[in-house]
N, C-alpha and C positions, 0 to 999 in steps of 0.2 A: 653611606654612599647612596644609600636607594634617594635622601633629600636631596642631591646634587641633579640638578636639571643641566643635560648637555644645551649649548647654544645651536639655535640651527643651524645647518651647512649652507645651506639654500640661498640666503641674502649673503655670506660671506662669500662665497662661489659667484655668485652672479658682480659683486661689487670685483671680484677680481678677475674676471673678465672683463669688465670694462674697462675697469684702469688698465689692463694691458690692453685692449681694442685701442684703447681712445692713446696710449704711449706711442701704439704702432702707425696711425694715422700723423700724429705730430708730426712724426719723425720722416713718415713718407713724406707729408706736406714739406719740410723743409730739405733731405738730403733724397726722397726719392727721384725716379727719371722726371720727373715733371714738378720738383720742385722748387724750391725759393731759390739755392743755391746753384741749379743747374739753371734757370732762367737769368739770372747773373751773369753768369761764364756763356749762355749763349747771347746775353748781350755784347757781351765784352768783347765776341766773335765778330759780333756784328758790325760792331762799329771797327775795329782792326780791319775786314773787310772794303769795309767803305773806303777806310783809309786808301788801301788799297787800289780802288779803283779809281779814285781820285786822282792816283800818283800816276795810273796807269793811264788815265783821260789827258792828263795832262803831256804827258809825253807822246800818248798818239797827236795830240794836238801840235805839237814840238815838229815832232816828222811827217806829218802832213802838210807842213805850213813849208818845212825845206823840201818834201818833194814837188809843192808846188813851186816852190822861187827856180827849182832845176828842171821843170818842166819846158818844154817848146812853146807854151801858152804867156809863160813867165819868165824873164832872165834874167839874175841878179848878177850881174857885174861881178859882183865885190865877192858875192857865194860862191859864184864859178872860180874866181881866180884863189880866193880859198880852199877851195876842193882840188884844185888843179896843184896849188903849190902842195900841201898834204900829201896826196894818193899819187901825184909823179911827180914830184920833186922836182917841181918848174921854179924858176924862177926867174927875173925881167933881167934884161939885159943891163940896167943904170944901178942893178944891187951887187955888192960884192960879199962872197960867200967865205966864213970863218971857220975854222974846221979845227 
């Protein structure tokens, strides 16, 4: 036994801290908070968002356009007499009603 030289620890130990350093860094880089995988899913947010407010642009667009037609400035005939038969149940005298 005395001719058996032990191998050193020194480069084994350091080579196995790195390889786990360098495991944990991978791994933050792709599943950490500021990773590959969460910058996906906050784009994914992103754009669902958008969505969102596209859908949302558009319909304030919608109702700002009928609350101008029902405005004093603007009178749409045909919107009035829509809104009128709808919300009180008007309707012309030359129609007859089926029930």
């Amino acid at each position: 036994m005395a001719g058996k030289i032990a191998p050193p620890i020194g480069p084994v130990a350091v080579t196995m801290v790195s390889l786990t350093l360098a495991a944990y860094f991978c791994f933050s880089a792709i599943q950490g908070d500021y990773g590959v995988l969460r910058r996906a899913h906050y784009i994914a947010e992103a754009d669902d968002l958008q969505e969102n407010l596209d859908q949302l642009k558009a319909s304030i667009k919608h109702l700002e356009n009928k609350t101008l037609r029902l405005s004093d400035h603007y009178l749409d005939l045909d919107l009035l007499d829509q809104q009128a038969r709808i919300l009180l149940g008007y309707i012309r005298p030359d129609e007859i009603v089926i029930q």
